[in-house]
KEZA-192075 format. One record per residue (C-alpha): x, z, y negated; residue in one letter. Coordinates in steps of 0.2 Angstrom, whole numbers, plus 5000, padded with zeros to 4 digits. Layout:
<sites>
<site <X,Z,Y>,A>
...
</sites>
This chain:
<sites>
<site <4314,4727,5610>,X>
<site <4309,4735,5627>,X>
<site <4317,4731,5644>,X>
<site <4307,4732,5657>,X>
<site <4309,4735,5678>,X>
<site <4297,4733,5691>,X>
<site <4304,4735,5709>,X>
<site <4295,4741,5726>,X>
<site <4304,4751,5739>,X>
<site <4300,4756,5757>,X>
<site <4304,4772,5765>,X>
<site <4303,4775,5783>,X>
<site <4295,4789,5784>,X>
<site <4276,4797,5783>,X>
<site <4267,4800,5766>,X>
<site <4267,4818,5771>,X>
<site <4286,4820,5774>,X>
<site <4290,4811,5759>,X>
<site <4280,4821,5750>,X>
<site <4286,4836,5759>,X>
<site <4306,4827,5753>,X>
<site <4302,4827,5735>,X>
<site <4301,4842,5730>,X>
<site <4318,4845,5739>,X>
<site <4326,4831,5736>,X>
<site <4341,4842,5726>,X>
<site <4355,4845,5729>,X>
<site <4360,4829,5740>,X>
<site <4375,4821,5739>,X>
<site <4370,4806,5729>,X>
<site <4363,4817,5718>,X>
<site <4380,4826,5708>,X>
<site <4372,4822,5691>,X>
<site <4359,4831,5693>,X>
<site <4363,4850,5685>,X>
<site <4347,4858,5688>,X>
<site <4328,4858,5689>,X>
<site <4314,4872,5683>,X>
<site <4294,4871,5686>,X>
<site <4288,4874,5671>,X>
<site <4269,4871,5676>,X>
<site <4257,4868,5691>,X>
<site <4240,4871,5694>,X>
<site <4227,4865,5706>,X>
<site <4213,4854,5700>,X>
<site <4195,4857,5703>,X>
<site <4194,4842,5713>,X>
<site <4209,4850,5724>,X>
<site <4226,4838,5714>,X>
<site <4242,4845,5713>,X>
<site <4249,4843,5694>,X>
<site <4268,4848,5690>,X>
<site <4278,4848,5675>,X>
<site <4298,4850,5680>,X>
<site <4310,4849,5668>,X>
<site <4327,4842,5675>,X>
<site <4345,4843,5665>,X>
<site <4357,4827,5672>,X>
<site <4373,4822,5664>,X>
<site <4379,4806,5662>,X>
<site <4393,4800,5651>,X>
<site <4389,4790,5635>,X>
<site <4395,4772,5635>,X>
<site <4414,4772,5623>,X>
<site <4403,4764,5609>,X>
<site <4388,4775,5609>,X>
<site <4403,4792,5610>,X>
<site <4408,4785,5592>,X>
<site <4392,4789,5583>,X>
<site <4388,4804,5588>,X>
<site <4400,4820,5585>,X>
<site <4410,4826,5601>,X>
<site <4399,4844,5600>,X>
<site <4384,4835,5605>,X>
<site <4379,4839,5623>,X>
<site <4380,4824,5634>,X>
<site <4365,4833,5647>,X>
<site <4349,4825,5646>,X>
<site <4335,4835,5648>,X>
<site <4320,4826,5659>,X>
<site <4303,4830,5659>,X>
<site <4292,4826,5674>,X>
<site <4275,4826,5679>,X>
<site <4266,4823,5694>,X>
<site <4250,4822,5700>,X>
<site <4247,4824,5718>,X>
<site <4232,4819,5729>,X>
<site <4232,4824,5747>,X>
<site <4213,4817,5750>,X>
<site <4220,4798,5745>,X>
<site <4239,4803,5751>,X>
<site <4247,4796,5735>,X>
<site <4259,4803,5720>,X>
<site <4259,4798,5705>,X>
<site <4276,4804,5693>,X>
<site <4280,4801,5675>,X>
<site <4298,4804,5669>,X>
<site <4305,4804,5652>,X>
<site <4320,4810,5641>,X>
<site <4318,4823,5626>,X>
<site <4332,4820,5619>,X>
<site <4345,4808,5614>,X>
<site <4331,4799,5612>,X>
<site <4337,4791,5596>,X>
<site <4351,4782,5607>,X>
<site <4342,4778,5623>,X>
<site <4323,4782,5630>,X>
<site <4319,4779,5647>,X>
<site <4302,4781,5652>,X>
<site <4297,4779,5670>,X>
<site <4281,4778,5681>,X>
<site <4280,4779,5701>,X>
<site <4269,4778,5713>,X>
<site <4270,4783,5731>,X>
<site <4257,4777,5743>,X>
<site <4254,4773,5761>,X>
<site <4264,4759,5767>,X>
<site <4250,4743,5769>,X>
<site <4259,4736,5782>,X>
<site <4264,4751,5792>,X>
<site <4253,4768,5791>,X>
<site <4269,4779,5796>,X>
<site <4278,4772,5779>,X>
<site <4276,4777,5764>,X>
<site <4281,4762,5749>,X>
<site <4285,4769,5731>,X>
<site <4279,4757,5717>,X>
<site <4292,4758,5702>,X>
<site <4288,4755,5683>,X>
<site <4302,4758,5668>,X>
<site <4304,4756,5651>,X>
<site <4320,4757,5642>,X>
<site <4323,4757,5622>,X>
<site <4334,4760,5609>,X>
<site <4331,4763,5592>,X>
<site <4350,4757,5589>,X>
<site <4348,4740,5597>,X>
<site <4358,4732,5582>,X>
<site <4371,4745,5580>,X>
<site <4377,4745,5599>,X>
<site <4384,4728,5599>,X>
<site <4391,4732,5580>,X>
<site <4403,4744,5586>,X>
<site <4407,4735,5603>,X>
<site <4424,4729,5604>,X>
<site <4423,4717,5610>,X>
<site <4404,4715,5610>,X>
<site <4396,4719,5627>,X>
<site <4378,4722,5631>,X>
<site <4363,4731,5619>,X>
<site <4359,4748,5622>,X>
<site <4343,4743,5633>,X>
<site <4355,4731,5644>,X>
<site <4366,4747,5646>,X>
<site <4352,4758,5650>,X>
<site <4343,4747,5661>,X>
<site <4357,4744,5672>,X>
<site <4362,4760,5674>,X>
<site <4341,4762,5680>,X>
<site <4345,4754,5693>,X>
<site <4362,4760,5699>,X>
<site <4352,4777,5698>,X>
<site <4337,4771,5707>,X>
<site <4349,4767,5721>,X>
<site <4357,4784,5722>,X>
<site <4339,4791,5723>,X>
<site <4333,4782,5738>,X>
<site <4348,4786,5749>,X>
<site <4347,4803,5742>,X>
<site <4329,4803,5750>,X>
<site <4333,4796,5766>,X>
<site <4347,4809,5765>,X>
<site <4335,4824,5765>,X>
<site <4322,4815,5774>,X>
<site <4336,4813,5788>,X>
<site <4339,4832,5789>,X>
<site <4322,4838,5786>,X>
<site <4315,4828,5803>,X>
<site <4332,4835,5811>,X>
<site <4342,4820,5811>,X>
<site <4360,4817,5807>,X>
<site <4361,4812,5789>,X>
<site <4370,4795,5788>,X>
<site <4387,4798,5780>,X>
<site <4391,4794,5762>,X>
<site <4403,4781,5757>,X>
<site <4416,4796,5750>,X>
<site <4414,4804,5767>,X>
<site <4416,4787,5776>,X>
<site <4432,4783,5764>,X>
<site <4441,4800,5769>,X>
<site <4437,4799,5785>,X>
<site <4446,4782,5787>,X>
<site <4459,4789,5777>,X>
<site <4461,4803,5789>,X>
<site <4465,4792,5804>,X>
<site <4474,4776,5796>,X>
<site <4487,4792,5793>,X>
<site <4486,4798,5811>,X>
<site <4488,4779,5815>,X>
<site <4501,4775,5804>,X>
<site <4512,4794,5809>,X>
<site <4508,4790,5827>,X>
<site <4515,4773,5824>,X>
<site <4531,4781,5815>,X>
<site <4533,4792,5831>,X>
<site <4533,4778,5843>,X>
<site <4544,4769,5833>,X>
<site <4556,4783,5832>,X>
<site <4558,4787,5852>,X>
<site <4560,4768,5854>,X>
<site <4574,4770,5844>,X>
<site <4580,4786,5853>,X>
<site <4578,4775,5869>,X>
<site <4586,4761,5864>,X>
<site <4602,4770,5856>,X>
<site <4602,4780,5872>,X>
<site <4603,4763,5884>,X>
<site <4617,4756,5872>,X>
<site <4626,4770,5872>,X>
<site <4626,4772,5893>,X>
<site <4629,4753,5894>,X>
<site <4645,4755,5882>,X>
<site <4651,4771,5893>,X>
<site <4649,4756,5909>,X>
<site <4663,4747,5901>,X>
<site <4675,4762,5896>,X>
</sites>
């Protein structure tokens, strides 16, 4: 059995800096799985389209049920190929992604398309096709305990945390590339607040403190009054 996503996404920029955003969309900082990524081919087309082959290495840990069946010396990367074909004439790109290996456990193959925002010519939308299967479809709820979710139920929710992490790891880059302020990230935003509810609370302790030291100072003259 296949699971299958289909989902559309907007991004707020022009064709031409998204495309420009793509091929430096690493590192960002929704993007800490992703290890590395290697052109491994390119080559212009005779009628003028950019093809690329990258081959990315991500890690992400295995679910406790899928660590069980496989030895704890196998590498939990995931090597991802990718290939793109881009047409500047048309202004859209085309990507295919797929693991090669760990492919017994999981595959998850992925097709998008960038375009021209219909809408609004200064967007550019990103059409998003995947597929996820899993040759151990009957074994995964096997050694669940208890039982949880199949292997393609696992795969395609973590899809879709992913995809998440990908577009505001593009609006991230985008953001600086057009020389605007990236928006902070929710780890930076949570130490930040951090930060000052400990200035607050240690300001708070002061205060507290040289009330005290007042009010011990007045008692103390007030009990001299009556000596």
């Amino acid at each position: 059995m296949v699971k299958y996503f289909l989902g559309q996404s907007v991004l707020r920029s022009s064709w031409d800096q998204v495309f420009a955003a793509f091929w430096q969309r690493y590192p960002n900082p929704y993007s800490k799985h992703v290890l590395t990524e290697d052109i491994v081919h390119r080559e212009v087309t005779p009628d003028r389209k950019l093809l690329s082959r990258r081959l990315l290495t991500k890690t992400n840990r295995m679910p406790r049920w899928a660590e069980r069946l496989f030895p704890a010396n196998v590498a939990h990367s995931v090597y991802i190929l990718e290939d793109s074909i881009v047409d500047p004439q048309n202004k859209t790109m085309t990507t295919f992604t797929w693991n090669i290996n760990h492919a017994r456990l999981m595959m998850v193959e992925e097709r998008c398309v960038y375009c021209v925002n219909s809408d609004n010519s200064g967007w550019t939308e990103i059409r998003r096709e995947a597929w996820v299967s899993s040759s151990l479809f009957g074994v995964s709820r096997a050694v669940q305990d208890p039982p949880l979710v199949s292997c393609q139920e696992f795969g395609l929710a973590r899809f879709k945390s992913n995809v998440t992490k990908t577009m505001k790891g593009f609006e991230y880059i985008l953001a600086k590339l057009q020389g605007e302020a990236p928006s902070k990230t929710l780890v930076e935003t949570a130490k930040e607040a951090t930060e000052k509810a400990k200035e607050t609370a240690l300001a708070a302790t002061e205060k507290a403190k040289d009330l005290a030291n007042k009010a011990a100072t007045k008692k103390q003259q007030q009990q001299q009054q009556f000596v």
